[in-house]
C-alpha positions as CSV (number, residue, x, y, z in Angstrom):
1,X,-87.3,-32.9,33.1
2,X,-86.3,-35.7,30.5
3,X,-82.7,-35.9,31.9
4,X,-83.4,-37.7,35.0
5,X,-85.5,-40.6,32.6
6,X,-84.0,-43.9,33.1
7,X,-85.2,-47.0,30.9
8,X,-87.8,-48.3,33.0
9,X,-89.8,-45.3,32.3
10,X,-89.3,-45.1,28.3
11,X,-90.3,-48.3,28.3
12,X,-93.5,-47.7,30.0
13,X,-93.8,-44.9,27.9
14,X,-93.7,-46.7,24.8
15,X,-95.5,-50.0,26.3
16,X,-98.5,-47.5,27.1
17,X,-98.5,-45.9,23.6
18,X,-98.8,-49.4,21.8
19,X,-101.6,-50.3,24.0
20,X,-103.4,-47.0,23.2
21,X,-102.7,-47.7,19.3
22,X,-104.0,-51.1,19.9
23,X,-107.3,-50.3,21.7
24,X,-107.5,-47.5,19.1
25,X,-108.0,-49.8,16.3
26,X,-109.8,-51.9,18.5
27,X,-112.6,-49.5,18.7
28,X,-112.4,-48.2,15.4
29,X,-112.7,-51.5,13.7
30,X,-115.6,-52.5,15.9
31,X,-117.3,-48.9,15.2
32,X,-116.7,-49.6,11.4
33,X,-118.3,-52.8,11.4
34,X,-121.8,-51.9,13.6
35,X,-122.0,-48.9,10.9
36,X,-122.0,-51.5,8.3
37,X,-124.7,-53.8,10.2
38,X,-126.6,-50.9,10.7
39,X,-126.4,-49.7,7.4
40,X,-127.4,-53.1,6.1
41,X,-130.6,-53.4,8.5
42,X,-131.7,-49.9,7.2
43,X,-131.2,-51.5,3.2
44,X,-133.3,-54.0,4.6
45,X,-136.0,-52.1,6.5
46,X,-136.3,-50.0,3.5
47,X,-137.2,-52.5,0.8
48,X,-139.4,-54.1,3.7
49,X,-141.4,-51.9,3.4
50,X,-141.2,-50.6,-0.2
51,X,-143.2,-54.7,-0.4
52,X,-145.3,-54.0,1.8
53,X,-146.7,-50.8,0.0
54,X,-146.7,-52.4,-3.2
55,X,-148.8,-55.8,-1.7
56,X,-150.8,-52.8,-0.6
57,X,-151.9,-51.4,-3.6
């Protein structure tokens, strides 16, 4: 199967694999940082409303 490969299609082989790496970390690093934003409304949200309870009482 691999015998009748020429160089055009290695190279779209490999040009397709860096592209896949690359939108890989793409997404990952964009996933990563919305976790962190999210994680840092919830810090906020929480002591929100730990003020609140205490103006409460």
């Amino acid at each position: 199967m691999f015998e009748n490969w020429g160089k055009e299609e290695l190279g779209l082989i490999i040009f397709n694999s860096i592209g896949i790496i690359i939108a890989l970390w793409f997404l990952t690093s964009r996933l990563r940082n919305k976790l962190v934003e999210v994680e840092g409304r919830r810090e906020n949200y929480g002591r929100s409303n730990n003020l609140k309870k205490l103006e409460e009482e």
